[in-house]
LUMTOR-958010 format. One record per residue (C-alpha): residue number from 0; x, y, z; residue in three letters. Coordinates in Angstrom, 2 decimals. Layout:
BEGIN
NUM | X | Y | Z | ala;
...
***
This chain:
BEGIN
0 | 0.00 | 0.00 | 0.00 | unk;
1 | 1.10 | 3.43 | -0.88 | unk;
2 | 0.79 | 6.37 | 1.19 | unk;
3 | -1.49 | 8.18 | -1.00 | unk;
4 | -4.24 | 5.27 | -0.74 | unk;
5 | -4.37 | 5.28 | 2.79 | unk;
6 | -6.61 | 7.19 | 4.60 | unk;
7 | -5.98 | 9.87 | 7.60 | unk;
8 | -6.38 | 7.96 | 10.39 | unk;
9 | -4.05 | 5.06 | 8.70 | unk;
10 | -1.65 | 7.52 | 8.26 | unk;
11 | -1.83 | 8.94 | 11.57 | unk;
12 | -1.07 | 5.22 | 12.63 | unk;
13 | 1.76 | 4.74 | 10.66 | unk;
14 | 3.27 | 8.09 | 11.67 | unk;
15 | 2.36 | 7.35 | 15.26 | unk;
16 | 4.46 | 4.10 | 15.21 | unk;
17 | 7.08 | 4.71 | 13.94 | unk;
18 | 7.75 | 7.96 | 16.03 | unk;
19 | 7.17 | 5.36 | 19.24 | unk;
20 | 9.59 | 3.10 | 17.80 | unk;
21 | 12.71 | 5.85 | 17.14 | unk;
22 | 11.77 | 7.19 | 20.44 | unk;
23 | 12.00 | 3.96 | 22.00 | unk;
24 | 15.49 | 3.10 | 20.31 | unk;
25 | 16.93 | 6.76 | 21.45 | unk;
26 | 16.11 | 6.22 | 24.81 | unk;
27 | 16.44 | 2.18 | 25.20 | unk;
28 | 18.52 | 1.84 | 28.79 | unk;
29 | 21.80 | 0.47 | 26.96 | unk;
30 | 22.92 | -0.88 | 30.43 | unk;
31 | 19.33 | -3.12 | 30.97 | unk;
32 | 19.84 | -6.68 | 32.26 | unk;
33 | 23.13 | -6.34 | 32.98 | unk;
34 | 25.51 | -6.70 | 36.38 | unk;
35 | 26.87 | -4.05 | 38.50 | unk;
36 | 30.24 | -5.21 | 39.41 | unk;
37 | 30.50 | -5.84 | 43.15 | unk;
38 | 33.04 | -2.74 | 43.76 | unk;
39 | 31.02 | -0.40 | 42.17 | unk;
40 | 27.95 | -1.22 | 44.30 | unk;
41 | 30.36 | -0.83 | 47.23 | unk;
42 | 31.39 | 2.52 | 46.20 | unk;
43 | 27.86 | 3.98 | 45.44 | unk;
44 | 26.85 | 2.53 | 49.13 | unk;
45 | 29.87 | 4.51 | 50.49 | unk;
46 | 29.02 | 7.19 | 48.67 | unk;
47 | 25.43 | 7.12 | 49.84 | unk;
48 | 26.97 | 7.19 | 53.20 | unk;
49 | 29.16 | 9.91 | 53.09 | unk;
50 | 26.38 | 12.49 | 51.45 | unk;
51 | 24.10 | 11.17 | 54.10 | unk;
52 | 26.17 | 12.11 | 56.57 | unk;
53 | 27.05 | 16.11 | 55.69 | unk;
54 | 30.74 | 14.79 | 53.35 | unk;
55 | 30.67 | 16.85 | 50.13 | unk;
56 | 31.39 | 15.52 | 47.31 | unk;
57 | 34.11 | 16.88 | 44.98 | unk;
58 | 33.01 | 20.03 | 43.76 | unk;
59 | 32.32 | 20.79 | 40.22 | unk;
60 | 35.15 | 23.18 | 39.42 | unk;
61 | 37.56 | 20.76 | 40.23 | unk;
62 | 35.99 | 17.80 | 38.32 | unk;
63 | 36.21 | 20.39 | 35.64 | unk;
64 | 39.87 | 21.17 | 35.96 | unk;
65 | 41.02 | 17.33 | 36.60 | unk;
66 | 39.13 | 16.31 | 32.88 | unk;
67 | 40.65 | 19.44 | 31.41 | unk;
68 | 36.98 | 20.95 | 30.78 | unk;
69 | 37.16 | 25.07 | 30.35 | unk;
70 | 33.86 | 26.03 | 31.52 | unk;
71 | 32.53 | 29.70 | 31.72 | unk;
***
């Protein structure tokens, strides 16, 4: 079928899917079904900790600097 035989509301359809299909391959979670490694778990938990208990973190200036990131 062609697009000019179909009607509005098949086209609609069509245009509808396929914009829920690219959006769902953008934003598909690249990382589902797959392990954390044991040390990083332990490393968000003690960072969990740390915040939770008044430690800042490293502040963004610096993480700036250290990847050699000019921001202004």
């Amino acid at each position: 079928m062609q697009i000019k035989d179909m009607s509005v509301n098949e086209l609609k359809s069509l245009i509808k899917e396929t914009v829920e299909e690219t959006l769902e391959e953008f934003f598909a979670d690249v990382d589902a079904g797959k392990e954390v490694r044991e040390e990083v778990k332990q490393r968000l938990i003690a960072s969990k900790e740390a915040h939770k208990n008044g430690k800042k973190g490293i502040p963004a200036e610096e993480v700036y600097k250290r990847l050699g990131l000019n921001v202004q």
